[in-house]
C-alpha positions as CSV (number, residue, x, y, z in Angstrom):
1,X,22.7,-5.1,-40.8
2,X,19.2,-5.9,-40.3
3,X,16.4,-3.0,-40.8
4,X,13.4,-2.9,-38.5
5,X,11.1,-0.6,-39.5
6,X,13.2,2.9,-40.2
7,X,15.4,1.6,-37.4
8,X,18.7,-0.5,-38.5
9,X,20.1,-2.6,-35.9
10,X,24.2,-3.3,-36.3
11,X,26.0,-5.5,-33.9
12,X,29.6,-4.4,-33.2
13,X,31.6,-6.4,-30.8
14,X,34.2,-4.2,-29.1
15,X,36.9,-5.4,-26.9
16,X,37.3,-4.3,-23.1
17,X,39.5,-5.1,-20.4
18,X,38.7,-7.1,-17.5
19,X,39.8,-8.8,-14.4
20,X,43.4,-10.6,-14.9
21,X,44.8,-8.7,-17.9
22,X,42.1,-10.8,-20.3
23,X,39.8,-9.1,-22.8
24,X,36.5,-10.1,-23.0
25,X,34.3,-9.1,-25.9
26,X,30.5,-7.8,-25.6
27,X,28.0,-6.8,-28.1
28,X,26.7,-3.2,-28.5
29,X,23.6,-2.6,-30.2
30,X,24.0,0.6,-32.2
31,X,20.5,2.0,-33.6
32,X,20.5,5.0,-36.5
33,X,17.0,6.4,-38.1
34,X,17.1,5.4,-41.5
35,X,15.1,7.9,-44.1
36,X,11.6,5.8,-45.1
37,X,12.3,3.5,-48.1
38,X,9.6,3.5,-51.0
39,X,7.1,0.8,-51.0
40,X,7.9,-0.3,-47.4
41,X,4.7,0.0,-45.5
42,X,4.6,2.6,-42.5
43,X,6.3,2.0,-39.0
44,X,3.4,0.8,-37.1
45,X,2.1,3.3,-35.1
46,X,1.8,3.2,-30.8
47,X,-1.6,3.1,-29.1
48,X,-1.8,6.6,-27.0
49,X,-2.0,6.2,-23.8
50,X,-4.9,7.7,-21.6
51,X,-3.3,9.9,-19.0
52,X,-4.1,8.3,-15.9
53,X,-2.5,4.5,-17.2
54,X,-5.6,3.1,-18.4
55,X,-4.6,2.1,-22.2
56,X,-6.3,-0.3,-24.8
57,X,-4.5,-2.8,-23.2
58,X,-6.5,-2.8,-20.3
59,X,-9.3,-5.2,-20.1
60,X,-12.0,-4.2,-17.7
61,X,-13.6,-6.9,-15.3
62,X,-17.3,-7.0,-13.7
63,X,-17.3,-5.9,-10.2
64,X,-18.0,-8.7,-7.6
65,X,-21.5,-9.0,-6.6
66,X,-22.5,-8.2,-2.9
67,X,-22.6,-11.8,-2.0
68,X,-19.3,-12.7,-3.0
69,X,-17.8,-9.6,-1.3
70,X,-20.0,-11.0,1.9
71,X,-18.7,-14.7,1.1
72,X,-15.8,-14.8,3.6
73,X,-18.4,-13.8,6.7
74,X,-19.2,-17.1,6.3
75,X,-15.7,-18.5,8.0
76,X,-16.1,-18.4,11.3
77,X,-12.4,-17.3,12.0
78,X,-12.9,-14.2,9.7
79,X,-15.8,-13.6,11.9
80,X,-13.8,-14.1,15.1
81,X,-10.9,-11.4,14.0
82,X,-13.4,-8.9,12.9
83,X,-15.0,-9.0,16.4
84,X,-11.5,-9.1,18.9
85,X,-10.8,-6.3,15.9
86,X,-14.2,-4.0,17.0
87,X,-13.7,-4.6,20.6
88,X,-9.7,-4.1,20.7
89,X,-10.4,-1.0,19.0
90,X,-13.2,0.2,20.6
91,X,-11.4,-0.1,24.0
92,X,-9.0,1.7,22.9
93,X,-10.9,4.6,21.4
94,X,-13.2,4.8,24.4
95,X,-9.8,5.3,26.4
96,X,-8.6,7.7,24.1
97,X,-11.9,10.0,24.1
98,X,-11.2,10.1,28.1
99,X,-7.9,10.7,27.7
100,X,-8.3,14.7,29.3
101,X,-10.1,12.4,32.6
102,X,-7.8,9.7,32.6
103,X,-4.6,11.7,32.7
104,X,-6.2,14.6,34.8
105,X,-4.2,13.2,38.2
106,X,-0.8,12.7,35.9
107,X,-0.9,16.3,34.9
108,X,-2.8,17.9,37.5
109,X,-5.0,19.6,34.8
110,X,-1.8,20.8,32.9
111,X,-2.7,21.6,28.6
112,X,1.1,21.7,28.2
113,X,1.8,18.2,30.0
114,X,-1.2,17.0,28.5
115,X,0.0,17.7,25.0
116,X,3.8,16.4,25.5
117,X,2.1,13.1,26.9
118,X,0.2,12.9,23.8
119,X,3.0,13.9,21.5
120,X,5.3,11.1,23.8
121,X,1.9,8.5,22.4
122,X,2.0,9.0,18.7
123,X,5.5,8.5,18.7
124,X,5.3,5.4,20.3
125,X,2.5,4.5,18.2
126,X,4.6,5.2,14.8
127,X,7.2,3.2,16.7
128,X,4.8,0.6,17.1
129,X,3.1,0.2,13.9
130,X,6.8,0.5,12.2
131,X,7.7,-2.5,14.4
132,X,5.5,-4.6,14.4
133,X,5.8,-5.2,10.7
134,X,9.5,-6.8,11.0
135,X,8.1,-8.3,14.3
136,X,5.4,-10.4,12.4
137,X,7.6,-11.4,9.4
138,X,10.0,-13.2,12.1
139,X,7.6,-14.0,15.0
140,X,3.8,-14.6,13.0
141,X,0.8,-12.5,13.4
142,X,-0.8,-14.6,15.8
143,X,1.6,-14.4,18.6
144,X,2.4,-10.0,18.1
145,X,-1.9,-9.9,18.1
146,X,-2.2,-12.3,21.2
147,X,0.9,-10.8,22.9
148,X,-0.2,-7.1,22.2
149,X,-3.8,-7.9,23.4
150,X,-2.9,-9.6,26.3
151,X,0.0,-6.1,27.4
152,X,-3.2,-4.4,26.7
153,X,-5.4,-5.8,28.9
154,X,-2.9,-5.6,31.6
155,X,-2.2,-1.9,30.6
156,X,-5.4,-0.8,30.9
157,X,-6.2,-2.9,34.0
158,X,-3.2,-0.7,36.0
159,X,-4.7,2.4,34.8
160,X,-5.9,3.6,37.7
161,X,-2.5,3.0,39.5
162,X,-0.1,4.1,36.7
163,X,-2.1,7.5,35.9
164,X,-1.6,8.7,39.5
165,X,2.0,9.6,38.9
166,X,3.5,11.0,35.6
167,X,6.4,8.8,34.9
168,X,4.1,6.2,35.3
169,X,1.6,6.9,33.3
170,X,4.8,7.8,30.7
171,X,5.4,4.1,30.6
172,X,1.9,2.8,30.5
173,X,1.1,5.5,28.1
174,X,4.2,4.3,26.0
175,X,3.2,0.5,26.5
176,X,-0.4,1.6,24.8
177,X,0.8,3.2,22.1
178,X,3.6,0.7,20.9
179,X,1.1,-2.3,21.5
180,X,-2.2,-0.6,20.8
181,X,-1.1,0.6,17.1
182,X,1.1,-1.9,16.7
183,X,-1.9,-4.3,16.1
184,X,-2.9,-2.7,12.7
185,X,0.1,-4.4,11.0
186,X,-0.8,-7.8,11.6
């Protein structure tokens, strides 16, 4: 028996059946409070904790200065994804503040129809953020954004065509939400 603190540790090994008929044996550690011997110097006591998880433990670190937060605007392909990133999304959003005008010949000025197509978009938009994720870890981000850029382009191109009639505005509205949100993953 070995003590640790007012803990004492004993090892048993117990026998238990396994595969075959065979014992195997295991060790069990077995822990009983043991009453504070004289002399022995107190159990040492635990740090408290702070309640949202910061503890002594915690080192805290200087914030990064402006410029280093600034640093990677200095690569020009960071500067090239955070541009197609404004102007994909800002085509997108532009279309989307419209949508009432754009979708005014698919549902002949209909609030209900307008709301189900809307509803029948942020479900393909969950779908597409949701999938793109897997798609990315097989395919790469670079060919889900260039592939969902270029459906994009050609989406929006057919607009005019696709919103006259409302199943086909369902599938161009469908293609815009699965591709359109489906660029956030990557």
């Amino acid at each position: 028996m070995r003590v640790v603190g007012h803990l004492a540790l004993r090892n048993l090994v117990l026998a238990r059946p396994t595969q075959g008929g065979r014992r195997a044996a295991s060790s069990v550690v077995r822990r009983r409070r043991l009453p504070p011997s004289e002399g022995a110097p107190p159990a040492p006591r635990a740090e408290p904790r702070h309640p949202h998880g910061a503890g002594p433990e915690r080192r805290h670190t200087r914030a990064a200065t402006r410029r280093a937060r600034l640093a990677p605007l200095g690569d020009r392909r960071v500067g090239r994804t955070l541009l197609t990133t404004l102007l994909v999304f800002t085509g997108l959003f532009t279309v989307y503040s419209y949508i009432a005008e754009s979708l005014d010949r698919a549902t002949g000025g209909d609030g209900t129809t307008l709301a189900a197509l809307l509803f029948v978009w942020g479900v393909a938009s969950t779908v597409g953020t949701l999938g793109s994720g897997a798609l990315v870890d097989r395919l790469g981000a670079r060919r889900i954004i260039n592939t969902s850029l270029l459906v994009l382009v050609i989406d929006f191109a057919l607009l005019p065509w696709s919103s006259a009639n409302l199943a086909t505005f369902i599938v161009a509205l469908v293609v815009w939400g699965v591709c359109g949100w489906g660029l956030l993953t990557p």
